[in-house]
LUMZAMI-254220 format. One record per residue: residue in three letters; x, y, z of N, C-alpha, C, O, CB in turn. Coordinates in steps of 0.2 Angstrom, whole numbers, padded with zeros to 4 digits, always signed. Each point is the difference from the previous one (the first is absolute). Glycine has a CB too. Layout:
N
ALAXYZXYZXYZXYZXYZ/...
***
This chain:
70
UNK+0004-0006+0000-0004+0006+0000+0004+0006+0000+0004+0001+0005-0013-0007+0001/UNK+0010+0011-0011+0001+0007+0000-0002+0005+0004-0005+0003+0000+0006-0007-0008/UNK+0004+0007+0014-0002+0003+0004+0002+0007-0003+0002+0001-0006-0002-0009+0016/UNK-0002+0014-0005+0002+0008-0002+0006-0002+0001+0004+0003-0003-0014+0006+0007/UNK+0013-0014+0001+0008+0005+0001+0004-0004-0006+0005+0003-0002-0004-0001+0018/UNK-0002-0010-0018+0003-0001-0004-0001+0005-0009+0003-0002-0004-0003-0010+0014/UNK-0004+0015-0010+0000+0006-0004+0005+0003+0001+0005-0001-0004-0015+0002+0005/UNK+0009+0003+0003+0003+0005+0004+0011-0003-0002+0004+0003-0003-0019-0001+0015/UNK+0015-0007-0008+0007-0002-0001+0002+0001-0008+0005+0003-0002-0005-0012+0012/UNK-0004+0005-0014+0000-0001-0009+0002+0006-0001+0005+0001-0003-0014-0009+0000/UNK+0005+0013+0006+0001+0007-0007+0006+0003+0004+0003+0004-0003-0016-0001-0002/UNK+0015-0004+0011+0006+0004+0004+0007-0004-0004+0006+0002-0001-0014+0001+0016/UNK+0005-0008-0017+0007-0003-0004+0001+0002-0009+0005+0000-0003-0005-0011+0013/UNK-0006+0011-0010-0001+0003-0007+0002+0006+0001+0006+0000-0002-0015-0007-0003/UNK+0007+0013+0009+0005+0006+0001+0006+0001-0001+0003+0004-0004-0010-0002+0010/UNK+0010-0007-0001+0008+0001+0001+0004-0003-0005+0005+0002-0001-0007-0001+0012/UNK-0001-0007-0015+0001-0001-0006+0003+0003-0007+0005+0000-0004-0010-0004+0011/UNK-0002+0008-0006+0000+0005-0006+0006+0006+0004+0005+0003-0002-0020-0005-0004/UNK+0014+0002+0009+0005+0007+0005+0009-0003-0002+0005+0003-0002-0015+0001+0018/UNK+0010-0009-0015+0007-0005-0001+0000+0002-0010+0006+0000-0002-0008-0013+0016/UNK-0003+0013-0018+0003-0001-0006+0002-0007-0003+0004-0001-0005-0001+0011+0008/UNK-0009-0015+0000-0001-0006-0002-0005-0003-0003-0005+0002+0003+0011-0002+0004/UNK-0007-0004-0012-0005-0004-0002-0002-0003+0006+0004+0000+0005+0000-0001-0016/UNK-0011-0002+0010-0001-0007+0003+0004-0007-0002+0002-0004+0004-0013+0010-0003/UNK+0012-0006-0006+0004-0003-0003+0009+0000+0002+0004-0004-0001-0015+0005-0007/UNK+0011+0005+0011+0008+0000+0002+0000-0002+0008+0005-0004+0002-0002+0014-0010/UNK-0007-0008+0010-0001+0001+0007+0001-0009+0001+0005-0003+0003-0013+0016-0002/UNK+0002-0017-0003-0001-0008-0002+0007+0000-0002+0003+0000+0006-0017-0002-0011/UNK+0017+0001+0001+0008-0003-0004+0004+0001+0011+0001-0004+0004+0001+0012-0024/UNK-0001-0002+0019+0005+0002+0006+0000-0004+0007+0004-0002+0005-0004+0014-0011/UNK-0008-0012+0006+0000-0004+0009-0004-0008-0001-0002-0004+0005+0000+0017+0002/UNK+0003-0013-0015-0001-0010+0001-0006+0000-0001+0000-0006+0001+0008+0001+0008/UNK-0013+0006-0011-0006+0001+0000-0003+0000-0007+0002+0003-0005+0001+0001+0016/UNK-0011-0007-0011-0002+0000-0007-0003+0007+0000-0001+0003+0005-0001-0017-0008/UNK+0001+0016-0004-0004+0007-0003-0007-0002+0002-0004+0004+0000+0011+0000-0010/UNK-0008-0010+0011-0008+0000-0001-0001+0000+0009-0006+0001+0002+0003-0009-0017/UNK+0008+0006+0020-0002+0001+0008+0000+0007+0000-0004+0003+0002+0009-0014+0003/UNK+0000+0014-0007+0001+0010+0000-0007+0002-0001-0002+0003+0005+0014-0001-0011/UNK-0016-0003+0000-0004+0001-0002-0005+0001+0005-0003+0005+0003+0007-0009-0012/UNK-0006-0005+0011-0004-0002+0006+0002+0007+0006-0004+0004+0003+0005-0019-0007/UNK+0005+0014+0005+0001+0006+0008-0001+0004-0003-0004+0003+0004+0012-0006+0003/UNK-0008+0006-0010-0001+0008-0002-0007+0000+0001-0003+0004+0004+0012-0001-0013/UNK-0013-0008+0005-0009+0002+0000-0004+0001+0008-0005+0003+0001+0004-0011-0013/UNK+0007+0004+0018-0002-0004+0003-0004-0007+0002-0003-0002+0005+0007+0012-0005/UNK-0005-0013-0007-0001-0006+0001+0005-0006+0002-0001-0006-0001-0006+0011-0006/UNK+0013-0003+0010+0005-0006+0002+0001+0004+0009-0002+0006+0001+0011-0011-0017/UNK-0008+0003+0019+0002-0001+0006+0010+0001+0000+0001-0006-0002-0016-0003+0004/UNK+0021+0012-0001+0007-0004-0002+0001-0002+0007-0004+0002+0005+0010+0005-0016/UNK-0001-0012+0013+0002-0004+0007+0005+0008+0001+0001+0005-0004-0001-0023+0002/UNK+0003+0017+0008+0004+0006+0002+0009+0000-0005+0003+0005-0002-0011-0007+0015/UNK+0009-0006-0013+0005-0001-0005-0001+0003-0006+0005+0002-0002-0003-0012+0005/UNK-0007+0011-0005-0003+0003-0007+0003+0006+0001+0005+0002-0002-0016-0009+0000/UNK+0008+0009+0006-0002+0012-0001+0009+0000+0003+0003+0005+0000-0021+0001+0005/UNK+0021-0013-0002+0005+0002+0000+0006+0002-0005+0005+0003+0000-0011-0009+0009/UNK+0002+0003-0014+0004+0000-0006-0001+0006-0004+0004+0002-0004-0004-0014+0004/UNK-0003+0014+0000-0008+0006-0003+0006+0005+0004+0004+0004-0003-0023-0010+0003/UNK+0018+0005+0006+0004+0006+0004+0007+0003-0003+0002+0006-0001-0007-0012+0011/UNK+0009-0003-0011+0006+0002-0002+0002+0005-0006+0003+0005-0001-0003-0015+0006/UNK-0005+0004-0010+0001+0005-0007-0002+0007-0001+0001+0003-0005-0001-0012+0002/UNK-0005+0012+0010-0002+0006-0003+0005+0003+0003+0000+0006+0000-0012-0006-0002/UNK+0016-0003+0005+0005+0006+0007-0004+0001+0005+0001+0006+0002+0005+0003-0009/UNK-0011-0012+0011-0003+0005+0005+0000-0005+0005+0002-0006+0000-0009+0016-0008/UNK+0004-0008+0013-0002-0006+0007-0007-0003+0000-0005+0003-0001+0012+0004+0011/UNK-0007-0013-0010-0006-0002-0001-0007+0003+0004-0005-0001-0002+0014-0009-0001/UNK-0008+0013+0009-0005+0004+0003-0002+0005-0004-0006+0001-0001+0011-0004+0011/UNK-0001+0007-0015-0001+0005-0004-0006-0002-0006-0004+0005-0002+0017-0001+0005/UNK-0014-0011-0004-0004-0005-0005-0005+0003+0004-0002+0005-0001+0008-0017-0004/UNK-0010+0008+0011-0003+0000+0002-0005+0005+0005+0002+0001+0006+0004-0011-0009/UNK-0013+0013-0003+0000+0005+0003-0006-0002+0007-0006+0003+0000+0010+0004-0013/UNK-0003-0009+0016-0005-0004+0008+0004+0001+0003-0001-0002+0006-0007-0006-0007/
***
């Protein structure tokens, strides 16, 4: 089930994404990850584990708390 906050996470990464000067598709290559789960997180239909946004974290440069806007 799709909540408001997994929304909410999706588009705060799609922000910093685009702010980073990445594709979805780059972003996916750099932290191991398929284009079509990016996708999913972005809409907020995927849920990521913390390993996940940990990676998300790396490649954008930032702390993973900065992902998570709750």
């Amino acid at each position: 089930m799709i909540t408001q906050k997994d929304v909410r996470l999706g588009k705060n990464i799609a922000k910093m994404r685009k702010q980073s000067g990445l594709t979805q598709e780059k972003l996916a290559e750099k932290a191991g990850l398929s284009l079509t789960f990016i996708g999913y997180l972005e809409t907020g239909q995927k849920r990521p584990a913390l390993k996940t946004l940990n990676k998300i974290a790396s490649v954008l440069k930032v702390k993973v708390k900065e992902l998570i806007p709750y």
